[in-house]
Every structure is written in structure tokens, then in C-alpha cells.
C-alpha positions as CSV (number, residue, x, y, z in Angstrom):
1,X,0.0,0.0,0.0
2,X,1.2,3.1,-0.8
3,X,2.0,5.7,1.9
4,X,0.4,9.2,1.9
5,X,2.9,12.1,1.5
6,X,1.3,14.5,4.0
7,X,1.1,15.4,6.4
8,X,4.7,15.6,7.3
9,X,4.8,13.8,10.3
10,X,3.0,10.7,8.6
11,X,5.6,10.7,5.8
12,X,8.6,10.9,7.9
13,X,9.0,6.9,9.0
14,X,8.4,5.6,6.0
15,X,10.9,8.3,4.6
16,X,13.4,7.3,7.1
17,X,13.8,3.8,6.0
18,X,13.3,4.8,2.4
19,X,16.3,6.8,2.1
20,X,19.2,4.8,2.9
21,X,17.6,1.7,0.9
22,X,17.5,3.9,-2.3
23,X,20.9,5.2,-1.6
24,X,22.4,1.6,-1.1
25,X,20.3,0.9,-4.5
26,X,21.8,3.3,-6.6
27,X,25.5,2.6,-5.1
28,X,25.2,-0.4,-6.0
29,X,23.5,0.5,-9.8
30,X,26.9,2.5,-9.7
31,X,28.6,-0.4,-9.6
32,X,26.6,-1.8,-12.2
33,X,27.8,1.4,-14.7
34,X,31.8,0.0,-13.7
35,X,30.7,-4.2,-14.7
36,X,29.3,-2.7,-18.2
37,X,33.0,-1.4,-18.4
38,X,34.7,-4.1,-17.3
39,X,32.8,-6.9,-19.0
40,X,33.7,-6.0,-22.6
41,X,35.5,-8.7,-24.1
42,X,35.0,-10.7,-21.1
43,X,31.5,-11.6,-21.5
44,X,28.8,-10.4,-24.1
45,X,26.3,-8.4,-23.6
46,X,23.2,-10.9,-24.1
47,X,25.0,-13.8,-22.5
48,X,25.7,-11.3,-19.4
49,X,22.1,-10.5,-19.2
50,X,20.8,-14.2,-19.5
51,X,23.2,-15.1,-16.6
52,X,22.4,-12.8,-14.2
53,X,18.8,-13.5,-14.5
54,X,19.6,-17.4,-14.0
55,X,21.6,-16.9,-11.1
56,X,19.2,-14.5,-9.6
57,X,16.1,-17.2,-10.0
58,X,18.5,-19.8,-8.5
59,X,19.3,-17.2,-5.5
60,X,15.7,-16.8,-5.3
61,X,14.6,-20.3,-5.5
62,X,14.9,-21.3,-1.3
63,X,13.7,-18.4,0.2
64,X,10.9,-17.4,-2.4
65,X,9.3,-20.8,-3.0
66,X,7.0,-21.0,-0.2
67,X,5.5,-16.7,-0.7
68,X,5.3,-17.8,-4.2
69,X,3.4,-21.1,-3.6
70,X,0.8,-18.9,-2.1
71,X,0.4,-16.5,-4.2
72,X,1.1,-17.9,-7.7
73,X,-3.0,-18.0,-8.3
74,X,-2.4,-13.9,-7.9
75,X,0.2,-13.8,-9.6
76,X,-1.1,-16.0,-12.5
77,X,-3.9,-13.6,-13.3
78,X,-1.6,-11.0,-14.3
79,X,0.9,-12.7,-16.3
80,X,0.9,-10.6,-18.9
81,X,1.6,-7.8,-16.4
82,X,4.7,-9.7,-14.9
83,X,5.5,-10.9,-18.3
84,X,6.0,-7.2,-19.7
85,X,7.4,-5.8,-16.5
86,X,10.3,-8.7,-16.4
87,X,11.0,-7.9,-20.6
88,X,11.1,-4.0,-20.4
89,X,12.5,-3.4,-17.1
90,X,15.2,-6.1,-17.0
91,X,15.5,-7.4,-20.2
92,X,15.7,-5.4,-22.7
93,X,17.5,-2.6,-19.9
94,X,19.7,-4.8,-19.3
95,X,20.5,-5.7,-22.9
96,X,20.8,-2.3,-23.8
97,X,23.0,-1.3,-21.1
98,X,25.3,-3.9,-21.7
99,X,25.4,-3.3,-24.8
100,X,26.2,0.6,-24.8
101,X,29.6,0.0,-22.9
102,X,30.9,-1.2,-25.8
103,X,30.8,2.5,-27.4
104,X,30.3,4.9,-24.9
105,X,32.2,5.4,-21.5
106,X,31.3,4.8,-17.8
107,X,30.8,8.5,-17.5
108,X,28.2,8.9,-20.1
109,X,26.1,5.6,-18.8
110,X,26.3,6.5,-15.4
111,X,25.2,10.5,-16.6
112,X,22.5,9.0,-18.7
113,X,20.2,7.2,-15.8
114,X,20.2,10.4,-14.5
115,X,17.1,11.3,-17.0
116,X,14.9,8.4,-15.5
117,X,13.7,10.6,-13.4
118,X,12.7,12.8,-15.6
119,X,10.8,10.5,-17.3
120,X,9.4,8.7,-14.9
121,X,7.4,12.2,-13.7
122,X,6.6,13.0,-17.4
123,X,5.0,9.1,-17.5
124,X,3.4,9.1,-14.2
125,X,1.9,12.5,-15.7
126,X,0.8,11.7,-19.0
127,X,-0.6,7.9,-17.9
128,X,-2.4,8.7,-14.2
129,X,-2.4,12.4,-14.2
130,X,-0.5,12.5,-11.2
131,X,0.1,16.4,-10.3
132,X,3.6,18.2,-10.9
133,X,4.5,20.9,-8.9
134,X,6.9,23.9,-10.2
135,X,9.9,22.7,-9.1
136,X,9.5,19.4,-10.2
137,X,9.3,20.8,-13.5
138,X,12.6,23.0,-12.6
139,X,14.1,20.1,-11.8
140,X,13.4,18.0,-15.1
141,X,14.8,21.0,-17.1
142,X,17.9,20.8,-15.5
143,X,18.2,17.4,-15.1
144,X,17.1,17.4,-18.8
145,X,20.0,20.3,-19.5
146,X,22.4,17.4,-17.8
147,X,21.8,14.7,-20.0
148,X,22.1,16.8,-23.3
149,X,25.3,17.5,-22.5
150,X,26.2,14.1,-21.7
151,X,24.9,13.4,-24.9
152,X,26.5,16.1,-27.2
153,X,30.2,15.1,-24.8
154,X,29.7,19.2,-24.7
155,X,29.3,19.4,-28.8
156,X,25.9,21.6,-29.4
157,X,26.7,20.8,-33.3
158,X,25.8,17.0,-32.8
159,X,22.1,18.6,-32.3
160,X,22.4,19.8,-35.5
161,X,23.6,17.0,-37.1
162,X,22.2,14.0,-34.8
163,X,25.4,12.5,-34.8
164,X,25.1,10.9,-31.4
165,X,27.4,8.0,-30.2
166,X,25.8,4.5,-30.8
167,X,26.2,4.1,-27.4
168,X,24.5,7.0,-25.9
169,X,21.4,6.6,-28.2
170,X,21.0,2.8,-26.4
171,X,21.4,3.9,-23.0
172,X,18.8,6.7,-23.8
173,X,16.2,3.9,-24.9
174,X,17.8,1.7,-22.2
175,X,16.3,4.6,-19.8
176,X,12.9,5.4,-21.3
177,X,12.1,1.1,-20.4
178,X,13.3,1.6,-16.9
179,X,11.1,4.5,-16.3
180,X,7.9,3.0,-17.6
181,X,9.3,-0.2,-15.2
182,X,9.4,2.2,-12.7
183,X,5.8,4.1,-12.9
184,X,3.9,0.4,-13.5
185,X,5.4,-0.2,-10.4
186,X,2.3,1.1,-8.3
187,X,0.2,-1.4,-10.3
188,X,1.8,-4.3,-9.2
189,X,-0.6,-6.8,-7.9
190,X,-1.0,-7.6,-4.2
191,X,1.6,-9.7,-3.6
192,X,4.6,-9.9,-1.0
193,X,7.8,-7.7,-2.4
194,X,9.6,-10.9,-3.0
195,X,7.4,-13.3,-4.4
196,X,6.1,-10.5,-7.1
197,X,10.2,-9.8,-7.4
198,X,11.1,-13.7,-8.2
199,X,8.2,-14.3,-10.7
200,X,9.6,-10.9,-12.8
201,X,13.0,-12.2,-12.5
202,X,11.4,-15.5,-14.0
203,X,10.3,-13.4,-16.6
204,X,13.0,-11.6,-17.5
205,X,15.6,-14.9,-17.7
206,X,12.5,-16.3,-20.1
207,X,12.7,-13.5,-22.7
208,X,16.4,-13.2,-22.6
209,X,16.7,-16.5,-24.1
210,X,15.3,-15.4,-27.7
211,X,18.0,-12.2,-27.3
212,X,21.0,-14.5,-26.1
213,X,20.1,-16.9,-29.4
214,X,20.1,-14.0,-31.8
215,X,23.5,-13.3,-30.3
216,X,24.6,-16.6,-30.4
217,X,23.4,-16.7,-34.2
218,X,25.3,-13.9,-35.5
219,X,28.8,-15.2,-33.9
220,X,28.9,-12.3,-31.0
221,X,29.1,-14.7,-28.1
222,X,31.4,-14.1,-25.7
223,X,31.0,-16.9,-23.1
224,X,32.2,-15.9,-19.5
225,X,36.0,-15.7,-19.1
226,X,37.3,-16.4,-15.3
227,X,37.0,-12.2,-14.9
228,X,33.4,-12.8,-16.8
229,X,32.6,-15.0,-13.9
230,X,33.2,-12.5,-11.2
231,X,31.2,-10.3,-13.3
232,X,28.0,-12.0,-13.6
233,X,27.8,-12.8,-9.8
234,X,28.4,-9.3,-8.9
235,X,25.6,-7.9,-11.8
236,X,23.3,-10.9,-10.1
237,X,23.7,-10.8,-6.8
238,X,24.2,-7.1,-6.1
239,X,22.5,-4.9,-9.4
240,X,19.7,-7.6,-10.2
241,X,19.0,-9.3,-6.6
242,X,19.8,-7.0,-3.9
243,X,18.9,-3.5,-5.2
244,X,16.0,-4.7,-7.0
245,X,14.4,-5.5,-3.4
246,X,15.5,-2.4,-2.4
247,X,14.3,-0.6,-4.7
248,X,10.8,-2.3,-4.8
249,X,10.4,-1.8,-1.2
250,X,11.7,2.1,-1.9
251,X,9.0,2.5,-4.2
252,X,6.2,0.7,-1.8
253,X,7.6,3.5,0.9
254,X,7.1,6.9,-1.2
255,X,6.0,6.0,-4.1
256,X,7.4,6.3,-7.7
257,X,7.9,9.8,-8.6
258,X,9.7,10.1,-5.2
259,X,11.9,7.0,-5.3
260,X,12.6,7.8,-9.6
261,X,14.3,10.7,-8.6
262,X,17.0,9.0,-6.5
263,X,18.5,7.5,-9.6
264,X,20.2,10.6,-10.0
265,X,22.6,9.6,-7.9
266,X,23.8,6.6,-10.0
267,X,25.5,9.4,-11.9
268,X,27.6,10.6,-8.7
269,X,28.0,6.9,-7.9
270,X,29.1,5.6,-11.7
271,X,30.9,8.0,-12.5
272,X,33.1,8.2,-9.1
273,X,33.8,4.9,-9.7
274,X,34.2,4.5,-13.4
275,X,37.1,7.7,-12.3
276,X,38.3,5.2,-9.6
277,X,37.6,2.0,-11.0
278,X,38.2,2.4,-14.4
279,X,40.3,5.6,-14.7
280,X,38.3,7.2,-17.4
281,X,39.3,10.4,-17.2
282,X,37.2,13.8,-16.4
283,X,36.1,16.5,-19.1
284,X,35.0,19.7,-18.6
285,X,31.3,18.6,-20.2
286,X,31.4,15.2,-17.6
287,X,31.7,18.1,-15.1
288,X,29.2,20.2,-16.0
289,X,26.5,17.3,-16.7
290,X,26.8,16.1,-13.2
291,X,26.4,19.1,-11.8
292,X,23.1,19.8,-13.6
293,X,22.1,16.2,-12.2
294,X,23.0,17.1,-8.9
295,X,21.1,20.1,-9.5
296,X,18.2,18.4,-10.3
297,X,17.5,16.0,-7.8
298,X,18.2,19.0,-5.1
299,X,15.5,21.0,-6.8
300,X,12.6,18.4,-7.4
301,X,13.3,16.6,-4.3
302,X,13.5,19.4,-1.6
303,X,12.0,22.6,-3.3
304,X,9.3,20.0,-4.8
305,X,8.0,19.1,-2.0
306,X,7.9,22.7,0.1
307,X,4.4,24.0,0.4
């Protein structure tokens, strides 16, 4: 059930527990920007996106199986639902993520989540109507103003020309699937966090298999090297298991306009440590952008929210 905003004093509990389990969800998404790095050559992209799912589902399979048992008559009526959440939200995301770290940097992948937000207010708008204040909208311009800069690398002539890295243009469409994941969220049927988590994760493993076979059928493949292997336990384990639970119990807290907006910290995270991690090094425009996503957040998350 989803927890009314006002007034203050009601909001504040669930806030408090919120907060640091989106934080820890978007560190850890960080973490996810680094894996896309590192796991070029090492494993592909479609492989790494069936694997985590598997190794997810089998993570899953103890702790889940009686919740599940329970509910799967629940569940079952809305199979398309789950069905379309586990293929947009972790599938094809995933796919696509994977797949832009093989032409853009960490930087860019990390800077891009930050317009999920963005979209997630616009969706949540345009589908229920939910209200926007002023500074929300303040906010998604800049955060808006943030990602166009990440995408033009600080070149306002690639506007002109639409000559945006293959890369960027993924992670861009990558984004638009997590936010609609994101707002359908408050739909979900009435079911225990984890056993609605384990049947989407069931999903998404079952329509990566058609993705991983068109890889396999144009020679891409890359099966896991020894590196590949630490890889897809960290991606399953930490980005797919952990956070996801997080970030479905974030959502449940304070609800999805609220929660969206704390993905704009996966740009301070990624991009810290693809600096760290990977040593990509920092422009003047990687600068800027996260600065405007900083921006952002601060704007439509406190400001928002003042009466």
C-alpha cells in the first residue's frame, strides 16, 4: 500500500527507512555502470544479461518458494503484467546497457540514468495524471540540461547534425524502459515484495533466451571468461538481486515519482567509480552534466516538496 505524502509527520517513518535503501540501490546501480566497463571482451552483452537473471532465479529459488506457492494463483492472473514488466524493465535494460559499454564510456552511462527521473514524472503524468508541482518541472529541465550535455560530450553541433554515439542513443532507450518499469510499479498486484520480485525475475531470464540466441546466431558470443565469472555474480547478486528488493520496497515506501528521482545519484556513484575503478578520465562537459544532475534531484526533491 502506498503511503500518503502529507502530512509531514505521517511521511517521515516511511521516509526514514526509504532513504538509505534507495541510496544503497543506486550505489550499488553504480557499480553496475563499472561491470558494463569491465565486462567488454570478457563476456557479451546478451550472454551477461541471461546469466544474471539465471543466477538470480536460482538465489531466489529457497527463500521465495513457499511466498510464491501462495500466491502464484495472484500472480497468475496478471501474467501478462509480470510478463511485460520482467521484458522491459530487466531485459531489454539490461541488454541495452550492456550493450552501450561497448561505445560509450562509464561517465556517459552513469550520466545518462540520470534522465529516469525525468521520465518517470513525465510518464506518471501523461498515464495517471498525477500532479507536478513547479519545481519538479525546474528540476526536469535541468536534469534534462544534464543529460544533453552528456549526450552532445559538450558538442551543441551534434544537435544539428544527430550525430550521437551508438552508445548513448542505447542507454537513452535503455532509460525510457526503466522508467515505464518504474511508474507500473504502483500497479503491481497484491503480492509480498519478493514473491512478485522472483516471478519478474522468471520473466526476465525467459525473454532473454530469444535475445541470447540471436547473439549466439550472429557469432557475438562471448562466453564468461574467469573475470566474466566474477562479473555475472556481482551484476546478479548485487544490481539484479539486492537493489532490485531495495528498490521495490523504496518504491512501496514513497512511491514512484519520489523514489525515480534518487537515480540521479547513480550518476555521482558511476561516474566516481568508473574515475576510480576504471580511470576514465574527467572533461570539462562530464563536469558540467553532473552538476546539472546534482542540480536536479536538489531541486525536485526538496523545493518539490515545500508547500
Amino acid at each position: 500500500m502506498r503511503v500518503p505524502e502529507t502530512p509531514a509527520g505521517r511521511a517521515a517513518e516511511p521516509a526514514a527507512t526509504a532513504y538509505p535503501l534507495l541510496v544503497f540501490t543506486m550505489l550499488l546501480w553504480g557499480g553496475n555502470v563499472v561491470a558494463s566497463k569491465w565486462a567488454a571482451g570478457e563476456v557479451s552483452p546478451q550472454v551477461l544479461t541471461c546469466l544474471r537473471w539465471a543466477f538470480a532465479c536460482l538465489a531466489l529459488a529457497l527463500p521465495a518458494r513457499a511466498g510464491l506457492n501462495a500466491e502464484w494463483d495472484r500472480l497468475k492472473r496478471h501474467w501478462r503484467y509480470v510478463l511485460l514488466m520482467g521484458a522491459c524493465g530487466y531485459t531489454l535494460y539490461a541488454s541495452l546497457f550492456y550493450a552501450a559499454g561497448l561505445f560509450t564510456s562509464g561517465i556517459n552511462i552513469a550520466l545518462f540514468q540520470g534522465s529516469i527521473p525525468v521520465l518517470v514524472i513525465l510518464i506518471n503524468y501523461l498515464v495517471h495524471r498525477v500532479a507536478v508541482t513547479g519545481a519538479q518541472l525546474l528540476g526536469v529541465a535541468v536534469t534534462l540540461a544534464g543529460a544533453m550535455v552528456a549526450a552532445t560530450h559538450g558538442d551543441w553541433r551534434v544537435l544539428a547534425t544527430f550525430a550521437f554515439n551508438r552508445g548513448d542513443v542505447l542507454m537513452l532507450v535503455a532509460c525510457g524502459l526503466y522508467a515505464g518499469y518504474t511508474v507500473a510499479l504502483s500497479r503491481r498486484p497484491r503480492v509480498s515484495g519478493l514473491s512478485f520480485f522472483t516471478a519478474v525475475a522468471l520473466s526476465a531470464f525467459v525473454t532473454s533466451l530469444p535475445p541470447l540466441a540471436a547473439e549466439w546466431a550472429l557469432g557475438h558470443t562471448i562466453w564468461p571468461t574467469g573475470k566474466g565469472w566474477a562479473i555475472v555474480l556481482f551484476v546478479a547478486l548485487g544490481p539484479s538481486l539486492i537493489a532490485q528488493l531495495a528498490f521495490l520496497r523504496g518504491v512501496e515506501l514513497i512511491g514512484p515519482n519520489r523514489a525515480g528521482l534518487f537515480v540521479n545519484l547513480v550518476p555521482i556513484f558511476g561516474a566516481g567509480l568508473a574515475i576510480l575503478l576504471v580511470g576514465e578520465p574527467v572533461r570539462w562537459h562530464d563536469a558540467l552534466a553532473l552538476a546539472l544532475v546534482i542540480g536536479g534531484i536538489a531541486i525536485a526533491e526538496r523545493l518539490g516538496r515545500r508547500r
